[in-house]
DRENZA-523239 format. One record per atom (N, C-alpha, C, O): residue in one letter; atom name; x, y, z. Coordinates in pm, whole numbers. Each point is the difference from the previous one (the first is absolute). Layout:
residues N
<A,CA,<X,Y,Z>>;
...
This chain:
residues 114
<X,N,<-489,-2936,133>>;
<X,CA,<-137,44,-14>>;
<X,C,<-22,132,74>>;
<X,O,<-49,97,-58>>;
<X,N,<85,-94,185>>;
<X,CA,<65,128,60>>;
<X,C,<-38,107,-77>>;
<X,O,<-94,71,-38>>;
<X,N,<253,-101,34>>;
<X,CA,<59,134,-128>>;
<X,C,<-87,32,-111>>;
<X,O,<-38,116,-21>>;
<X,N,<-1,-228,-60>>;
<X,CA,<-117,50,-91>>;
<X,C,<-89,100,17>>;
<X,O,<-23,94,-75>>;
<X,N,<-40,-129,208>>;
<X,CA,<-152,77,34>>;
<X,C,<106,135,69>>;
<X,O,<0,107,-61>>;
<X,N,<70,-118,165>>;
<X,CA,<83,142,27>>;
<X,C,<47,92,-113>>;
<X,O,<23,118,26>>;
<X,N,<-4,-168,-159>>;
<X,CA,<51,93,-98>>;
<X,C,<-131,69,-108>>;
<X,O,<-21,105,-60>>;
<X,N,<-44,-229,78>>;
<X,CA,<-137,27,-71>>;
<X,C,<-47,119,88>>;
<X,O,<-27,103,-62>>;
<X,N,<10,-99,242>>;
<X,CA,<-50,131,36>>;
<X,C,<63,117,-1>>;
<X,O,<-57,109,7>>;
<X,N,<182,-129,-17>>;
<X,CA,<95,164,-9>>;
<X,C,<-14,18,-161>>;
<X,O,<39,109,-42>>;
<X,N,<-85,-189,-40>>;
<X,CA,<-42,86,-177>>;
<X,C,<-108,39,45>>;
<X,O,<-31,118,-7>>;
<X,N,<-55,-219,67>>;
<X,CA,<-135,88,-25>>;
<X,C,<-20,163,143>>;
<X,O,<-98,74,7>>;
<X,N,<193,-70,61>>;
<X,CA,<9,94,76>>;
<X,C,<73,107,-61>>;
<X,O,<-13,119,32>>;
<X,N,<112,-178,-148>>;
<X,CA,<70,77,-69>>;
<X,C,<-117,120,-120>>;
<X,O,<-15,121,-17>>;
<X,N,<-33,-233,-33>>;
<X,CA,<-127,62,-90>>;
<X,C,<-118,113,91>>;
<X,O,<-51,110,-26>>;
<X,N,<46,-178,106>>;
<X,CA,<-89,94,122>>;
<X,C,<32,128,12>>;
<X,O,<-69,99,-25>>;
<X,N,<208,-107,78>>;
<X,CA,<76,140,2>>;
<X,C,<3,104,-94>>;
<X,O,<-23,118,28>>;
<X,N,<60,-174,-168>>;
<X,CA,<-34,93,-127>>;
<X,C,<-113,47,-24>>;
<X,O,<-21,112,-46>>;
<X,N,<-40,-173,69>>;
<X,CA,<-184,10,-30>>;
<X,C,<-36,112,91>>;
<X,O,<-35,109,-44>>;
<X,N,<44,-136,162>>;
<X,CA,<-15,132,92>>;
<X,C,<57,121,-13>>;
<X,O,<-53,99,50>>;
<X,N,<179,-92,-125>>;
<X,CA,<116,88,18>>;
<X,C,<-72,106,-120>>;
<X,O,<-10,122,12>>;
<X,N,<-44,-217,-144>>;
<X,CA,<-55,48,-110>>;
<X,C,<-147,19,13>>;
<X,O,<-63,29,-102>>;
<X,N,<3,-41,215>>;
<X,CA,<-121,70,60>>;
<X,C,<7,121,73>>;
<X,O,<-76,96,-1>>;
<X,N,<166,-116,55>>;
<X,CA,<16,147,97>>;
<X,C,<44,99,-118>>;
<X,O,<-49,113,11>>;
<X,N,<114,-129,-99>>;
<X,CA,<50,121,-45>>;
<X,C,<-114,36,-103>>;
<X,O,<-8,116,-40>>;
<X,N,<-72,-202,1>>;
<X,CA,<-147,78,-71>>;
<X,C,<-29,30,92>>;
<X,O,<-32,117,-25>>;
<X,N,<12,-132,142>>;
<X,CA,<-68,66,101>>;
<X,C,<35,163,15>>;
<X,O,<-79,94,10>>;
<X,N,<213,-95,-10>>;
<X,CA,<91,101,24>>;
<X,C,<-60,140,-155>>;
<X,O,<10,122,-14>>;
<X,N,<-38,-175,-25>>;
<X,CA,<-12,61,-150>>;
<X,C,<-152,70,10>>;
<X,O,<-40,113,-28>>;
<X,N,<-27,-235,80>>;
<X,CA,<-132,40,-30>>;
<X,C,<-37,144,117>>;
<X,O,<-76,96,-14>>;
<X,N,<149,-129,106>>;
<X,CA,<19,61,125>>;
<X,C,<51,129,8>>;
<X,O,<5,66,103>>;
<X,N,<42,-22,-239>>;
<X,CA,<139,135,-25>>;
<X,C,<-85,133,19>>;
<X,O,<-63,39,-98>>;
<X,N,<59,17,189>>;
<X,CA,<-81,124,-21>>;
<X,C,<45,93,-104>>;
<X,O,<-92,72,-39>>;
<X,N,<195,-53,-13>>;
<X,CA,<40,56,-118>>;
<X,C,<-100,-51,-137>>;
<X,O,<-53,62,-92>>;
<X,N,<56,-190,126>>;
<X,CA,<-59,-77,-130>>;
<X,C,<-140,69,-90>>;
<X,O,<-96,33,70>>;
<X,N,<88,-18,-182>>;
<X,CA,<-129,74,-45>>;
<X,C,<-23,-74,-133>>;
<X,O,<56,-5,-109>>;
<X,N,<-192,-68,183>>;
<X,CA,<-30,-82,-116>>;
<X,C,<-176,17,7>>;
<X,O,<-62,64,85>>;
<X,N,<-3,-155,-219>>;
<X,CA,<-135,16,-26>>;
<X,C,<-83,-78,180>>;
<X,O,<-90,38,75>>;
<X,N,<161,-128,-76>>;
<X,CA,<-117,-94,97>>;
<X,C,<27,95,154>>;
<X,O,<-79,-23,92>>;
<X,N,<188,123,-72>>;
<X,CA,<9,64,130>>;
<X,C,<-79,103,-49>>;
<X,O,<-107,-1,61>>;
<X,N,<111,109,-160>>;
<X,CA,<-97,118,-63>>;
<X,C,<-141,-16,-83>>;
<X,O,<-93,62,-52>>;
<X,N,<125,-140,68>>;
<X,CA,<-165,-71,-126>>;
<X,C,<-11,150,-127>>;
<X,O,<86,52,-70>>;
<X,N,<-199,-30,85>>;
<X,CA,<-3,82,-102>>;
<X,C,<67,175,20>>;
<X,O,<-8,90,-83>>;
<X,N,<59,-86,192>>;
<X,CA,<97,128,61>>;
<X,C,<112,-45,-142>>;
<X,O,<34,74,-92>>;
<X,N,<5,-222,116>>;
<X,CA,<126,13,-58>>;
<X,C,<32,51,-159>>;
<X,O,<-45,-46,-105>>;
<X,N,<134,153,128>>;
<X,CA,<7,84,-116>>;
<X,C,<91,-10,-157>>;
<X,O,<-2,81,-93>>;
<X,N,<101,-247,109>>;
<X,CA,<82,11,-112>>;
<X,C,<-53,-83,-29>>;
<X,O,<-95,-54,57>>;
<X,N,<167,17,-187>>;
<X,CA,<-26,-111,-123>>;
<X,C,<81,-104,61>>;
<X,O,<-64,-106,-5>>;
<X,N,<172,91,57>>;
<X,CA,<129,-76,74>>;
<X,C,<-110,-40,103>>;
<X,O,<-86,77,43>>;
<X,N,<99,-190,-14>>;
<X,CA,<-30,-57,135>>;
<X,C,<116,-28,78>>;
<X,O,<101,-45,-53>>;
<X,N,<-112,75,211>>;
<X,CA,<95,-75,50>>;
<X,C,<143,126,28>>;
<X,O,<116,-35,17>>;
<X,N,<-144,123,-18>>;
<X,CA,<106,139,40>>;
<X,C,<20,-27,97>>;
<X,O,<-82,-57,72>>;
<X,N,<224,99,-32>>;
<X,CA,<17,14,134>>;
<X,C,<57,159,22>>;
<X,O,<91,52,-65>>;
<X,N,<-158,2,158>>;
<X,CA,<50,170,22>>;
<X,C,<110,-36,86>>;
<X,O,<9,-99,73>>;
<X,N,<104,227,-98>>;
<X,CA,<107,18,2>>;
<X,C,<47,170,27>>;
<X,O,<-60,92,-57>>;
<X,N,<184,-68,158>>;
<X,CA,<2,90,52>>;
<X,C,<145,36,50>>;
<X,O,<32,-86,81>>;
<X,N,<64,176,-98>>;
<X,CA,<107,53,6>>;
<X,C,<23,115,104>>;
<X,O,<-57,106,-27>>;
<X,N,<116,-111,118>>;
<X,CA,<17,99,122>>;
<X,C,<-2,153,-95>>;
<X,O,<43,94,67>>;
<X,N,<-81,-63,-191>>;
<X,CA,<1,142,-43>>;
<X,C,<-143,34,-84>>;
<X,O,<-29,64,-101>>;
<X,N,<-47,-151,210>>;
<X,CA,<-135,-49,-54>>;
<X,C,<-15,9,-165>>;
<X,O,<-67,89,-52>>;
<X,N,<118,-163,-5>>;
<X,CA,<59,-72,-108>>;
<X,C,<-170,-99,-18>>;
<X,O,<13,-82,91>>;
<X,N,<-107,63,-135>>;
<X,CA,<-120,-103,-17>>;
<X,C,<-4,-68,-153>>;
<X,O,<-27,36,-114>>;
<X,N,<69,-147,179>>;
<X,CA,<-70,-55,-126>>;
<X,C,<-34,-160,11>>;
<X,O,<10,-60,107>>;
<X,N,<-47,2,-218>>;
<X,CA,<-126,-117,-14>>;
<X,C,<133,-57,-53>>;
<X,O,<95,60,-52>>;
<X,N,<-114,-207,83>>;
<X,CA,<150,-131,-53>>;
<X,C,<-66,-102,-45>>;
<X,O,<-12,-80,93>>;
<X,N,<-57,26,-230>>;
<X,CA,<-36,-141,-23>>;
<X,C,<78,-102,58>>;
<X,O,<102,29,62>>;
<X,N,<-153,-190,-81>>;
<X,CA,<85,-111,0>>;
<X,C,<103,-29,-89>>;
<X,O,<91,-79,25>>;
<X,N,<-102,128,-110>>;
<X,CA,<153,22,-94>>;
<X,C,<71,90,22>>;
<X,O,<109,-12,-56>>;
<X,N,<-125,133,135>>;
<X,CA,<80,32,55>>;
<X,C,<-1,177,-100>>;
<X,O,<97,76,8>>;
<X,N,<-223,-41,-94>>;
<X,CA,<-18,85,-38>>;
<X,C,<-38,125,98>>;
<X,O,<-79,-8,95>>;
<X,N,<142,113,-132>>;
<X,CA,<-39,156,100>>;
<X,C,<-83,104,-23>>;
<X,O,<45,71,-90>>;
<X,N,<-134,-37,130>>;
<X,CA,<-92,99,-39>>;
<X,C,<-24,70,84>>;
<X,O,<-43,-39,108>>;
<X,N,<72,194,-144>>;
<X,CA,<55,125,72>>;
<X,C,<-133,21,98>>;
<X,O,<-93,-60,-52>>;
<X,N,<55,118,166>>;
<X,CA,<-115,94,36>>;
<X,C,<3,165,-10>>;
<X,O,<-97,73,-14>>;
<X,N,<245,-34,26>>;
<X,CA,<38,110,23>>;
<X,C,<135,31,-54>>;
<X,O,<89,-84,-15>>;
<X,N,<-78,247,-20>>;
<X,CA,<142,63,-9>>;
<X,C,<96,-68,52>>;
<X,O,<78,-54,-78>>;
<X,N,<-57,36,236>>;
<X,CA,<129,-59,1>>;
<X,C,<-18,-132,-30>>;
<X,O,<109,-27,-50>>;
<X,N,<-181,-85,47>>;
<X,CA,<28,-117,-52>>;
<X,C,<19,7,-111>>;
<X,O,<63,-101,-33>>;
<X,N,<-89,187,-80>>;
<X,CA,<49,27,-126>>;
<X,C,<99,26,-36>>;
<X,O,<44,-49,-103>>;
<X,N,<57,178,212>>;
<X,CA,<89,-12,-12>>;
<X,C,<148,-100,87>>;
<X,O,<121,-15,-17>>;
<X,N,<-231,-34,117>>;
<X,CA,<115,-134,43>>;
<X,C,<-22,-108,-105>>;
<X,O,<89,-85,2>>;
<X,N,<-192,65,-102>>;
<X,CA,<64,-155,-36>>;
<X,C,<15,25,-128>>;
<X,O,<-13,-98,-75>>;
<X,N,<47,242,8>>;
<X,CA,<-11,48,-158>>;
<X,C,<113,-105,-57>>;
<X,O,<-12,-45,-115>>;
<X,N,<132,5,207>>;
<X,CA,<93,-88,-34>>;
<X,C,<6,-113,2>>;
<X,O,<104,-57,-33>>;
<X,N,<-240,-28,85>>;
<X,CA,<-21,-146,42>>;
<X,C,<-69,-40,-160>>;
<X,O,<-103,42,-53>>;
<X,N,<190,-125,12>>;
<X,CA,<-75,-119,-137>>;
<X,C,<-96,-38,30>>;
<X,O,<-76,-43,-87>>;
<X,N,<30,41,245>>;
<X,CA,<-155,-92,26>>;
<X,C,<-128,125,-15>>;
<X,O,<-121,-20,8>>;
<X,N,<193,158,-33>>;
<X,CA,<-99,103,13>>;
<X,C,<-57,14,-116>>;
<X,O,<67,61,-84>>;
<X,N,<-200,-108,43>>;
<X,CA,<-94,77,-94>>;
<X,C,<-85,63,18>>;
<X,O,<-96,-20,-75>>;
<X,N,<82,123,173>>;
<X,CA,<-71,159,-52>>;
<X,C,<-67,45,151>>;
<X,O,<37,-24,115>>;
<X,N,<-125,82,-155>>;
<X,CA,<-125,19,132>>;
<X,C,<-82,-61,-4>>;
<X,O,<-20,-61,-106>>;
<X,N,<-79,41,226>>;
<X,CA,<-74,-87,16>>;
<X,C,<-125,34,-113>>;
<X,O,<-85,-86,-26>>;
<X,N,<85,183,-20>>;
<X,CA,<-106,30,-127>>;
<X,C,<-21,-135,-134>>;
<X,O,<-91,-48,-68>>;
<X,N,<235,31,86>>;
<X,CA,<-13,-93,-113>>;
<X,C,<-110,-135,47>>;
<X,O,<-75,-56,-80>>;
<X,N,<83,34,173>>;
<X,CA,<-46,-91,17>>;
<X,C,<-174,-6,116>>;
<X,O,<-61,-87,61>>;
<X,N,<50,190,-79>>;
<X,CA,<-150,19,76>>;
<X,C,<-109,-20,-94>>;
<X,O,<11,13,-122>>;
<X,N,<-109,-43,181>>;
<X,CA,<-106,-67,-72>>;
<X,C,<-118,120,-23>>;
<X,O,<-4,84,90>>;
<X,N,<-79,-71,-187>>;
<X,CA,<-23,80,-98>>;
<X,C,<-72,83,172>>;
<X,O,<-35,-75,91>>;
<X,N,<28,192,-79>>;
<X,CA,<-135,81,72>>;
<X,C,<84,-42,169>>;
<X,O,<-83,21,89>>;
<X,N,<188,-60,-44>>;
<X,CA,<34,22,111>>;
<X,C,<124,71,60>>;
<X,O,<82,52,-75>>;
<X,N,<-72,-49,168>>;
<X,CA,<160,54,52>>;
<X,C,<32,-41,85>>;
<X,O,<-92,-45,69>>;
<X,N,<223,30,-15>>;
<X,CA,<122,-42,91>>;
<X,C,<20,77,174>>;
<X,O,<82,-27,88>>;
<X,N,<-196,131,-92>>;
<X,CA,<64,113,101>>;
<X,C,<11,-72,125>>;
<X,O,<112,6,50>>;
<X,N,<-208,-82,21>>;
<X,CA,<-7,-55,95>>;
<X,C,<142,-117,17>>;
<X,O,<70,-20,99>>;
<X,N,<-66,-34,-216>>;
<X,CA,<162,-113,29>>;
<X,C,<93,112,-10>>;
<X,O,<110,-54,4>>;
<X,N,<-93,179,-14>>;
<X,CA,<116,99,-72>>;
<X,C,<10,21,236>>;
<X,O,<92,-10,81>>;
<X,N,<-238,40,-68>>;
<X,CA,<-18,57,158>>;
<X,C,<52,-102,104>>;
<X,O,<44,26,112>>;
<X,N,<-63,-186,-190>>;
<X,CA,<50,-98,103>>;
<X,C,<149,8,-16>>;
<X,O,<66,-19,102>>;
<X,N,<-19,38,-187>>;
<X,CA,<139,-2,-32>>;
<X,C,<63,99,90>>;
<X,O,<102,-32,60>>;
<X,N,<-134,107,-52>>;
<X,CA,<40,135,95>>;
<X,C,<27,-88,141>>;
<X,O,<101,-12,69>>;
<X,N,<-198,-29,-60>>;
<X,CA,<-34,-48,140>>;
<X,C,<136,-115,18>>;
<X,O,<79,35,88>>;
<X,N,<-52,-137,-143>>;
<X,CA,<94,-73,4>>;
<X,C,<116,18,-21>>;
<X,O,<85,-89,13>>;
<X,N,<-51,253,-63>>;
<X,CA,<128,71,-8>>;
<X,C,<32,33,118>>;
<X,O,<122,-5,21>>;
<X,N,<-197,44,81>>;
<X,CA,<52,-3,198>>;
<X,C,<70,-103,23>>;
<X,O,<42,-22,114>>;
């Protein structure tokens, strides 16, 4: 009977563990200062994509990365660093929403290239 209830608490300590493990890392997400989504920009936020994450290359290289893993340029050199990446479709033009612009995420990007 022991053993029963001792194995019964290391599953349910086992389950505990995952549960937390898979909390923290939404946490971790929601938490991404890179992250650029509608509910952090409200109506600032400027693409059709929800959910970008900005992105940045020591040759200040800027650009925007969906959850699939799609690339969207901010600038010359991110255009020409990822002209060879299959995940690259275009500049961020394609995907901005009618009457706005990018300059300010193009300015944070800078900033996270230090």
């Amino acid at each position: 009977m022991k053993k029963k209830i001792l194995i019964t608490i290391a599953i349910l300590y086992g389950f505990f563990m995952i549960l937390m493990l898979f909390a923290q890392n939404g946490d971790n997400t929601k938490n991404n200062p890179n992250l650029l989504n509608i509910e952090k920009l409200g109506e600032k936020y400027p693409y059709t994509i929800d959910n970008m994450e900005l992105k940045c290359s020591p040759i200040n290289a800027v650009w925007i990365e969906s959850e699939s893993g799609e690339k969207y340029a901010l600038n010359g050199n991110a255009i020409n660093n990822l002209k060879n990446d299959p995940k690259y479709k275009g500049t961020t033009n394609l995907i901005l929403k009618q009457n706005k612009n990018d300059f300010d995420i193009l300015q944070q990007g800078f900033k996270i290239c230090k």
